[in-house]
PDB file of N, H, CA, C and O in Angstrom:
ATOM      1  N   UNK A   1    -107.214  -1.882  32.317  1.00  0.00           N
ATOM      2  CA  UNK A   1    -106.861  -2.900  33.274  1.00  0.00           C
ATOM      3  C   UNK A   1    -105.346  -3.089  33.283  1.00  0.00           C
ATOM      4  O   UNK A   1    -104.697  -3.195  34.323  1.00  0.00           O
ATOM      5  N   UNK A   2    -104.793  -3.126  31.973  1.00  0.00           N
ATOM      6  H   UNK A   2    -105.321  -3.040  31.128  1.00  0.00           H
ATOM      7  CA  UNK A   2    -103.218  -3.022  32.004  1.00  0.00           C
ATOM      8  C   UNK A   2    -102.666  -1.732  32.772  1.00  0.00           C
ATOM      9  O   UNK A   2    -101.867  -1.801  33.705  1.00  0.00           O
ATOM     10  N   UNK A   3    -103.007  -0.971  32.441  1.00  0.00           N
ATOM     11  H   UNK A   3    -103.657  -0.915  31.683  1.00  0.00           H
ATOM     12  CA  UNK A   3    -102.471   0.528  32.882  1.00  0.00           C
ATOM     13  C   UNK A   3    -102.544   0.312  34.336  1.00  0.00           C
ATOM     14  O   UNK A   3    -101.484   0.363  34.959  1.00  0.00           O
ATOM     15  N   UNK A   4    -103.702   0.065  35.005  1.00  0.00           N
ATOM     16  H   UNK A   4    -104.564   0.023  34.499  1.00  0.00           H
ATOM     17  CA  UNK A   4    -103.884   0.092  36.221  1.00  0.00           C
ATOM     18  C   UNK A   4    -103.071  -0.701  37.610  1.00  0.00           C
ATOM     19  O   UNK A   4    -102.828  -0.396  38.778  1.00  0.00           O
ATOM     20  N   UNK A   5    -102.723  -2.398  36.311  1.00  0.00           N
ATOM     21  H   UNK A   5    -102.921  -2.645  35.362  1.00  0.00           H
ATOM     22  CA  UNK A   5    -101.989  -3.153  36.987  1.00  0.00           C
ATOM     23  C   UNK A   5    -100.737  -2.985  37.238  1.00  0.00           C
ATOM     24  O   UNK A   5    -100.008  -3.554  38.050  1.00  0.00           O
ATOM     25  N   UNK A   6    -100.425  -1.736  36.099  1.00  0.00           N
ATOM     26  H   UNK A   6    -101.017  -1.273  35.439  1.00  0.00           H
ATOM     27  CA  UNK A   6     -98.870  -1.513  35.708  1.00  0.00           C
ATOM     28  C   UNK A   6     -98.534   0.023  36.642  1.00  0.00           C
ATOM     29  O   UNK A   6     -97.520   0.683  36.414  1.00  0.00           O
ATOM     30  N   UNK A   7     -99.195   0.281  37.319  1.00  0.00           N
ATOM     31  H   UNK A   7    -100.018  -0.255  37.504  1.00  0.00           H
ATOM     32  CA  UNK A   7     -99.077   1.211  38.626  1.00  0.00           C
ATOM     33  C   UNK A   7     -99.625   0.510  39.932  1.00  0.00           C
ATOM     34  O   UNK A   7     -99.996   1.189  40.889  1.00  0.00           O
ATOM     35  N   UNK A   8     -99.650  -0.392  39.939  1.00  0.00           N
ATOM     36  H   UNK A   8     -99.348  -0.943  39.161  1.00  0.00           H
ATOM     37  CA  UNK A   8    -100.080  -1.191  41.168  1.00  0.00           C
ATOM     38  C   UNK A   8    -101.555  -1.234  42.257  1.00  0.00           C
ATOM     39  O   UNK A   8    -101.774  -1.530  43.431  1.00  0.00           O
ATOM     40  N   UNK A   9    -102.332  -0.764  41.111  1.00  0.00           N
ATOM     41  H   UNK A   9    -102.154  -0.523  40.157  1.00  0.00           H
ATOM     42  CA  UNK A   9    -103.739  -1.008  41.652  1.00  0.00           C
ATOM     43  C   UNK A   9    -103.782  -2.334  41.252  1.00  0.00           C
ATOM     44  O   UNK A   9    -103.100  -3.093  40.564  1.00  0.00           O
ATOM     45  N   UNK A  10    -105.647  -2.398  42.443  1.00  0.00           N
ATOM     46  H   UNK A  10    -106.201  -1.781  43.002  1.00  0.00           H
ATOM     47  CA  UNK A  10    -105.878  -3.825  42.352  1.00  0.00           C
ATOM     48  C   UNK A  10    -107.276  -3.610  41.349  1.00  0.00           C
ATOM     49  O   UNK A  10    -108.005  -2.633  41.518  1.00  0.00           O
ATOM     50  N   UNK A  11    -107.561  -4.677  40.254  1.00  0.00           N
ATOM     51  H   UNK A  11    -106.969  -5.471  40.117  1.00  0.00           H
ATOM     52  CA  UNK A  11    -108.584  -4.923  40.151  1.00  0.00           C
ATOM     53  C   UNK A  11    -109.553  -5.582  40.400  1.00  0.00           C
ATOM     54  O   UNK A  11    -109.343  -6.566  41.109  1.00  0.00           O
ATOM     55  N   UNK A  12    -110.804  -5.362  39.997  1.00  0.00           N
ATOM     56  H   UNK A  12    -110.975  -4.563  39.421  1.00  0.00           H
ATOM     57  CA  UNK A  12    -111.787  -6.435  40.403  1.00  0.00           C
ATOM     58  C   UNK A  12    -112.858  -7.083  38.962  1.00  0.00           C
ATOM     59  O   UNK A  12    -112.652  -6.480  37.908  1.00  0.00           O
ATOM     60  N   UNK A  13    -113.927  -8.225  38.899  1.00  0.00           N
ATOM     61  H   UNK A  13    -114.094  -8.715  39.754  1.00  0.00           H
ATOM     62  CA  UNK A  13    -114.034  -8.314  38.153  1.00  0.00           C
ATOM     63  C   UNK A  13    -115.543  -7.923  38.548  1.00  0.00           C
ATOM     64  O   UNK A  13    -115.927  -8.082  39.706  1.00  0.00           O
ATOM     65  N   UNK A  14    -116.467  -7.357  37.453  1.00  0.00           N
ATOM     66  H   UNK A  14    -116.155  -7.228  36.512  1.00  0.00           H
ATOM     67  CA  UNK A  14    -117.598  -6.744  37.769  1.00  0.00           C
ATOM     68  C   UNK A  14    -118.497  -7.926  37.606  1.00  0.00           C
ATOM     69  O   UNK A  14    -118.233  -8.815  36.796  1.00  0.00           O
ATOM     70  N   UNK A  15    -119.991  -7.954  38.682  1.00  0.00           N
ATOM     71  H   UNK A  15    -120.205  -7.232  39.340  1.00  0.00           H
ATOM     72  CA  UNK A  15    -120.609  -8.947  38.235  1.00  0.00           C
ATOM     73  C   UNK A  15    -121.991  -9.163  37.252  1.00  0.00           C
ATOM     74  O   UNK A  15    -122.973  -9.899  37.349  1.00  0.00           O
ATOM     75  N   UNK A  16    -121.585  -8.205  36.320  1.00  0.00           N
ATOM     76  H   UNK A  16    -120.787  -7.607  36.241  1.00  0.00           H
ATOM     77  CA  UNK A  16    -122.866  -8.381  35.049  1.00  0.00           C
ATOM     78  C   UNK A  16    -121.431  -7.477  34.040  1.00  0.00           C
ATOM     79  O   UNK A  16    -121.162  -8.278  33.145  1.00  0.00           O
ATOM     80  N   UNK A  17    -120.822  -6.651  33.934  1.00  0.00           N
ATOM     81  H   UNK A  17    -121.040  -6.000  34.661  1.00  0.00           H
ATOM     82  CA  UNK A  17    -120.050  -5.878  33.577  1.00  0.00           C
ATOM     83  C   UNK A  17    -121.036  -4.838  32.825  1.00  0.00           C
ATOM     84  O   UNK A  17    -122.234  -4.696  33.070  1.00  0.00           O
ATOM     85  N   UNK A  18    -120.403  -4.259  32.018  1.00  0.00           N
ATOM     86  H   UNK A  18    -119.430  -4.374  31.819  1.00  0.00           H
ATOM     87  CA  UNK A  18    -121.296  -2.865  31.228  1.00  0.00           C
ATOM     88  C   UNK A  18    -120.748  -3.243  29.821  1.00  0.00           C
ATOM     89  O   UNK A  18    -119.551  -3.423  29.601  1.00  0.00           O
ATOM     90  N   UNK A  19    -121.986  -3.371  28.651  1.00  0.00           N
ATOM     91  H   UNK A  19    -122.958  -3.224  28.830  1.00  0.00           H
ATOM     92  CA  UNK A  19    -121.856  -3.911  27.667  1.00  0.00           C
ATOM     93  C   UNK A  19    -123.021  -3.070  26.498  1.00  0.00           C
ATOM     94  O   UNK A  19    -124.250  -3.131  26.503  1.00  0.00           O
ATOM     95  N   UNK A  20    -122.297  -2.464  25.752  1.00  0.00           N
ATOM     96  H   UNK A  20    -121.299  -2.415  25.748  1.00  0.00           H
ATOM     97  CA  UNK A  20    -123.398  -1.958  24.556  1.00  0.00           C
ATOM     98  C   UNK A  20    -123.332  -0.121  24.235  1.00  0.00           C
ATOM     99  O   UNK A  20    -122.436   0.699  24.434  1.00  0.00           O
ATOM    100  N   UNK A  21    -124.258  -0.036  23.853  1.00  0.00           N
ATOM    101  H   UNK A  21    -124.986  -0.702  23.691  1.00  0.00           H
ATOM    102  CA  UNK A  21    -124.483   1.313  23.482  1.00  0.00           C
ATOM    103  C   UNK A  21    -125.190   2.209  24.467  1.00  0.00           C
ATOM    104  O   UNK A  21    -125.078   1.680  25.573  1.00  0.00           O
ATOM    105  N   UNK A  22    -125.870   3.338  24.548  1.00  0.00           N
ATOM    106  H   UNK A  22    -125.961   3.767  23.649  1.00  0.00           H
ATOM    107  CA  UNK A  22    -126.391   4.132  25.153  1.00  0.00           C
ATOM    108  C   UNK A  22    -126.375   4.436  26.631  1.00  0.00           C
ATOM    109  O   UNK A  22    -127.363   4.718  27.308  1.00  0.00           O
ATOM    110  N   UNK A  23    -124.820   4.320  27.146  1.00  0.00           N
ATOM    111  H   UNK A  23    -124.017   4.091  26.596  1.00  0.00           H
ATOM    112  CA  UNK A  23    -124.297   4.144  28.655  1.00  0.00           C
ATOM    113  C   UNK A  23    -124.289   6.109  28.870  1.00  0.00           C
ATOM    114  O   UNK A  23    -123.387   6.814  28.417  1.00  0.00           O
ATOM    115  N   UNK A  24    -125.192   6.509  29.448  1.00  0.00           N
ATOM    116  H   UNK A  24    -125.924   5.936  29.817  1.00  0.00           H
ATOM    117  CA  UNK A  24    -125.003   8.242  29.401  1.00  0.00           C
ATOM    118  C   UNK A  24    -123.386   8.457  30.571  1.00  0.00           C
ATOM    119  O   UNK A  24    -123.293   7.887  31.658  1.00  0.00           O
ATOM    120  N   UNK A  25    -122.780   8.975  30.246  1.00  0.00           N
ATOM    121  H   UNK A  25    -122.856   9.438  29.363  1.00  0.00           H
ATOM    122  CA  UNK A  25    -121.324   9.629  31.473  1.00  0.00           C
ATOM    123  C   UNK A  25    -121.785  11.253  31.627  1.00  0.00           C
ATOM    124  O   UNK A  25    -122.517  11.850  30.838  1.00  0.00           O
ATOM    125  N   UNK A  26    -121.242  11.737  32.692  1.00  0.00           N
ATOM    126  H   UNK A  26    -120.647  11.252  33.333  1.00  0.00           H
ATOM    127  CA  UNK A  26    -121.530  13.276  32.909  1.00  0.00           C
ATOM    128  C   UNK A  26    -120.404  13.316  33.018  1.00  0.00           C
ATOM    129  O   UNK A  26    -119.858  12.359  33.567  1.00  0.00           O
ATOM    130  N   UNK A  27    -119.216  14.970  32.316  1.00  0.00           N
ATOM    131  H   UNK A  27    -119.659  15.747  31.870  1.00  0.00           H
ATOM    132  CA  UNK A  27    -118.250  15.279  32.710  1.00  0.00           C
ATOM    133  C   UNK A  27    -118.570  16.503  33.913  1.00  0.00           C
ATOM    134  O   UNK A  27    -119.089  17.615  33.818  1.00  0.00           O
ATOM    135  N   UNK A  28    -118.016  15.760  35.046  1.00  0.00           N
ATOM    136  H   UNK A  28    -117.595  14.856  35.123  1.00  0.00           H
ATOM    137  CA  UNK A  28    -118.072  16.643  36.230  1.00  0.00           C
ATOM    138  C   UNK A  28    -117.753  17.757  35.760  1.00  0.00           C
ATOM    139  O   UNK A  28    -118.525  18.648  36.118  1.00  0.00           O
ATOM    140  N   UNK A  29    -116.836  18.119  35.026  1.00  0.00           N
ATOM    141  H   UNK A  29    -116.209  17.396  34.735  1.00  0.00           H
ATOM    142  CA  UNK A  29    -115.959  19.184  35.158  1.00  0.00           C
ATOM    143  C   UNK A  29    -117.140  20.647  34.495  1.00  0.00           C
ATOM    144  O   UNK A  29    -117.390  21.763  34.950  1.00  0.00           O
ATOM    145  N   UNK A  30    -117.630  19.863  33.193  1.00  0.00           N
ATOM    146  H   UNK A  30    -117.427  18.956  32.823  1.00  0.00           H
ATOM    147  CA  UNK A  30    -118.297  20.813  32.194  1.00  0.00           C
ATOM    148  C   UNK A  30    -119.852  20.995  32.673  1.00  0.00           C
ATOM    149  O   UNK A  30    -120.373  22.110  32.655  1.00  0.00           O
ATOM    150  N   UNK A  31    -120.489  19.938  33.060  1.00  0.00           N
ATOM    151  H   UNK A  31    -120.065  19.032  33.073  1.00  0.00           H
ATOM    152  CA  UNK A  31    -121.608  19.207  33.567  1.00  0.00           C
ATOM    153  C   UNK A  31    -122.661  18.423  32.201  1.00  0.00           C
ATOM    154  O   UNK A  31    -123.705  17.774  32.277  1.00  0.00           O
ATOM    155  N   UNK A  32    -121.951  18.777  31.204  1.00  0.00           N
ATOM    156  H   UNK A  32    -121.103  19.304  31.142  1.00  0.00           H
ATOM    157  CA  UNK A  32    -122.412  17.476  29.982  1.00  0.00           C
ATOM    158  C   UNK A  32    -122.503  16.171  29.862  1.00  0.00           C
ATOM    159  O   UNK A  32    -121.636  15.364  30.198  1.00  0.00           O
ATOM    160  N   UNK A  33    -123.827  15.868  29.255  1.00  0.00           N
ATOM    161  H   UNK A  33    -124.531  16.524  28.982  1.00  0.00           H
ATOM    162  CA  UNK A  33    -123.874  14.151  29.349  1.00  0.00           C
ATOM    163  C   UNK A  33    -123.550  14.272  27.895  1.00  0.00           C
ATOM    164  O   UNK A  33    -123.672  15.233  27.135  1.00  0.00           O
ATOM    165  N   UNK A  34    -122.953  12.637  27.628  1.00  0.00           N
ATOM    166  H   UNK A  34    -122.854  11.856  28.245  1.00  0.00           H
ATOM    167  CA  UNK A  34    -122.338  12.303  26.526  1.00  0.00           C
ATOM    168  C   UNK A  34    -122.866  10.568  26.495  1.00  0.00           C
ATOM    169  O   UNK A  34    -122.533   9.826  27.418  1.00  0.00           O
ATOM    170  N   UNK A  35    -123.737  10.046  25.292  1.00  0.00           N
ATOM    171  H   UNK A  35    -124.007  10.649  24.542  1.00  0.00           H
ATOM    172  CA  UNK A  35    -123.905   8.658  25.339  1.00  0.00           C
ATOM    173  C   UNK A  35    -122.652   8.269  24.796  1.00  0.00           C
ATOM    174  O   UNK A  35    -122.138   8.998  23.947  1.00  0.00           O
ATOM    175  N   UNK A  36    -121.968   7.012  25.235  1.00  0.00           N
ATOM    176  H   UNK A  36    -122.386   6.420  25.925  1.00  0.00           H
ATOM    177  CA  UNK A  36    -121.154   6.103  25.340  1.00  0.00           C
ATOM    178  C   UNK A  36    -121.726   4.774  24.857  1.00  0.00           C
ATOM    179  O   UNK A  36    -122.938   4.571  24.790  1.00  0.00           O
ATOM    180  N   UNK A  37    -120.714   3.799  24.495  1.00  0.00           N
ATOM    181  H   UNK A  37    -119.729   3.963  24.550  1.00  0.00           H
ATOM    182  CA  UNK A  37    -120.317   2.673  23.739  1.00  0.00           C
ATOM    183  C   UNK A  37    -119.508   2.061  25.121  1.00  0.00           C
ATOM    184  O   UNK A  37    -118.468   2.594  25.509  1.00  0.00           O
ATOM    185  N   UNK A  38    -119.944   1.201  25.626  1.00  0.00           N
ATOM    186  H   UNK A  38    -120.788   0.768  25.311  1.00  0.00           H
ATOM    187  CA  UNK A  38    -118.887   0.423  26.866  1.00  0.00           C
ATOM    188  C   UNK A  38    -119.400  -0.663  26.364  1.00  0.00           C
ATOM    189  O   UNK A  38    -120.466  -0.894  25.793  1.00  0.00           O
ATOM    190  N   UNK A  39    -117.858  -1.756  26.858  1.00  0.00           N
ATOM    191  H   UNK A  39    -116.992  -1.568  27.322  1.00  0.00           H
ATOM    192  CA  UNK A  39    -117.440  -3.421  26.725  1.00  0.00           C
ATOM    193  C   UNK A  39    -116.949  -3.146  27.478  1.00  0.00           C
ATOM    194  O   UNK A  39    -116.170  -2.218  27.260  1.00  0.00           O
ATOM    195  N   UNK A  40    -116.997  -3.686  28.880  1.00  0.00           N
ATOM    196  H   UNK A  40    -117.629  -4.440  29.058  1.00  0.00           H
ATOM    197  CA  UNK A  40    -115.491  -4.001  30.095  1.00  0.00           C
ATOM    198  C   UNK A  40    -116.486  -4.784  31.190  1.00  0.00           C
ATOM    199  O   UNK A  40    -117.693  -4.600  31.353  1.00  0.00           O
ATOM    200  N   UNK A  41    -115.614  -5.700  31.878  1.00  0.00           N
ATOM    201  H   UNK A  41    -114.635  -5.849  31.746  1.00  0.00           H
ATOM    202  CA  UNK A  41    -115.853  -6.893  32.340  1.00  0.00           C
ATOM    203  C   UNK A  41    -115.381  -6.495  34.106  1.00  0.00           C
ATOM    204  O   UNK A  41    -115.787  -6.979  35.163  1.00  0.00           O
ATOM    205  N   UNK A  42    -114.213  -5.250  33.779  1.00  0.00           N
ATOM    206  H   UNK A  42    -113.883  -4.856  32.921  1.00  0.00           H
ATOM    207  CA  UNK A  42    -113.382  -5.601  35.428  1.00  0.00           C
ATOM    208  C   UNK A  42    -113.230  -4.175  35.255  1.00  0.00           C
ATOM    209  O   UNK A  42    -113.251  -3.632  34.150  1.00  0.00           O
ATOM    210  N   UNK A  43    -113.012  -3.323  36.810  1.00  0.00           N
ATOM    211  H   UNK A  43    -112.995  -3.765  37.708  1.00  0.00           H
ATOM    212  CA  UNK A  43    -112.755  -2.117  37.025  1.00  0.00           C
ATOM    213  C   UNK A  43    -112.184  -2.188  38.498  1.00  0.00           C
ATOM    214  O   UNK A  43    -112.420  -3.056  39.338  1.00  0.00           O
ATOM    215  N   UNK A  44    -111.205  -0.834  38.640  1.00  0.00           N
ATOM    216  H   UNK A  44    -111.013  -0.128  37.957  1.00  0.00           H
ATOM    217  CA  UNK A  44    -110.285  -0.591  38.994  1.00  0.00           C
ATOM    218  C   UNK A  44    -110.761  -0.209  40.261  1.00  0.00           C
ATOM    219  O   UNK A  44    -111.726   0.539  40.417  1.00  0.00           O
ATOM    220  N   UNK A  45    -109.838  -0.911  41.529  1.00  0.00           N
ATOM    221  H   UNK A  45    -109.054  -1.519  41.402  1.00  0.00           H
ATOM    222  CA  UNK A  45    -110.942  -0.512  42.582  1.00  0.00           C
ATOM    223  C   UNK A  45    -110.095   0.774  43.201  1.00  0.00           C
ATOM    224  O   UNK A  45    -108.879   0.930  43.086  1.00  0.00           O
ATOM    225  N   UNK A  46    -111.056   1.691  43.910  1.00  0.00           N
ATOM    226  H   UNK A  46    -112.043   1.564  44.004  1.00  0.00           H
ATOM    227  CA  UNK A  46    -111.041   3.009  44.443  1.00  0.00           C
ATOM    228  C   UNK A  46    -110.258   2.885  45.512  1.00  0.00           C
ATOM    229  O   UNK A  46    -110.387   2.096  46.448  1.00  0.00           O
ATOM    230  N   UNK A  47    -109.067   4.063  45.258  1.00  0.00           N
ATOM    231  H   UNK A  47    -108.961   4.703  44.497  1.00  0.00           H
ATOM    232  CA  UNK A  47    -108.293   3.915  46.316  1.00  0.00           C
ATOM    233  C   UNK A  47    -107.025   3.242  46.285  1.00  0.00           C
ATOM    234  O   UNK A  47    -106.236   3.302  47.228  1.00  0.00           O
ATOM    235  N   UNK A  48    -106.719   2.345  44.799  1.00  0.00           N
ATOM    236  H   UNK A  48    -107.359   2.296  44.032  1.00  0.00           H
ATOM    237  CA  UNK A  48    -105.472   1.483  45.322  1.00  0.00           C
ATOM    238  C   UNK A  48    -104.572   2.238  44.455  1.00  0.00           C
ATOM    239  O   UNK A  48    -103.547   1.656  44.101  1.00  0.00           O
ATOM    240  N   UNK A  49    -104.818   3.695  43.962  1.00  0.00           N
ATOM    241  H   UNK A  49    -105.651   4.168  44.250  1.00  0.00           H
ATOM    242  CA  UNK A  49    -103.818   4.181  43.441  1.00  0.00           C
ATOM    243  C   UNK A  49    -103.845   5.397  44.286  1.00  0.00           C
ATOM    244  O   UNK A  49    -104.673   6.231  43.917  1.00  0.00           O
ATOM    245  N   UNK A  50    -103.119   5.714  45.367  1.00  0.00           N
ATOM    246  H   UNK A  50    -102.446   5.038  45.667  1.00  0.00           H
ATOM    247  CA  UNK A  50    -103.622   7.162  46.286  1.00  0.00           C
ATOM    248  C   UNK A  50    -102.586   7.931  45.640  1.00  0.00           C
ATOM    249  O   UNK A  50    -102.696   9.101  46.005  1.00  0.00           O
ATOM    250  N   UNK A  51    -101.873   7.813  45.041  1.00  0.00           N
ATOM    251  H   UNK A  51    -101.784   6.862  44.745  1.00  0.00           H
ATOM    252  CA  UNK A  51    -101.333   9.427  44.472  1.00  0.00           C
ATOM    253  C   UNK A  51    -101.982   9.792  42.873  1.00  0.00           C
ATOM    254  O   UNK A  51    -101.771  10.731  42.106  1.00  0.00           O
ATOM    255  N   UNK A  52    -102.547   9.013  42.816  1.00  0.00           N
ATOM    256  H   UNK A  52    -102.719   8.250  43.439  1.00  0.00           H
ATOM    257  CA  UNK A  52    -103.311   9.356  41.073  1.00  0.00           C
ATOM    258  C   UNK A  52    -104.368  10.089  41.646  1.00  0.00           C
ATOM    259  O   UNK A  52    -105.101   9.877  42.612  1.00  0.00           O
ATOM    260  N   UNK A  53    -104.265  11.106  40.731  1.00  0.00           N
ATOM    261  H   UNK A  53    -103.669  11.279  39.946  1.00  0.00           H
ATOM    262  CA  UNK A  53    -105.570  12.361  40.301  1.00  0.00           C
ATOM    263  C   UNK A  53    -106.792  11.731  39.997  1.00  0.00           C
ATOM    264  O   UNK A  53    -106.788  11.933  38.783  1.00  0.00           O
ATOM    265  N   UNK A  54    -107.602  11.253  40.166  1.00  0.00           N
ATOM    266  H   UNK A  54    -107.606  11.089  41.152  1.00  0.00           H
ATOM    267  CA  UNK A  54    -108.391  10.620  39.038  1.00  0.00           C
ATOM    268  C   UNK A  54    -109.906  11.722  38.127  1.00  0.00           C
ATOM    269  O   UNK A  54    -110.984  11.957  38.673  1.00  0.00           O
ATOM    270  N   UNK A  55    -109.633  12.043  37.162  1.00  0.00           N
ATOM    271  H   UNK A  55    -108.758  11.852  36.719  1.00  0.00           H
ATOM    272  CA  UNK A  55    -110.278  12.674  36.217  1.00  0.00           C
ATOM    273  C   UNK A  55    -111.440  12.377  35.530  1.00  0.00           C
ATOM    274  O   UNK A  55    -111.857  13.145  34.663  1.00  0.00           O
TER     275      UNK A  55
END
């Protein structure tokens, strides 16, 4: 959320957020799922950084 604010995206605040253990992510790139550990409340909305890559 710092990083994001500190390139001039906007955030938002999520309304249940994502909290705990067993959150599966896929890396597009490889096509592997990986379980995850997420705490975060607010995410970065799409689009307010148009020259960032996003990975």
């Amino acid at each position: 959320q710092l990083l994001a604010g500190a390139l001039g995206a906007e955030t938002f605040k999520l309304p249940f957020g994502h909290h705990g253990g067993n959150h599966p992510v896929r890396n597009l790139t490889t096509g592997t799922v990986e379980i995850t550990s997420q705490n975060h409340n607010y995410c970065v909305a799409e689009g307010s950084i148009p020259a960032a890559d996003l990975t």
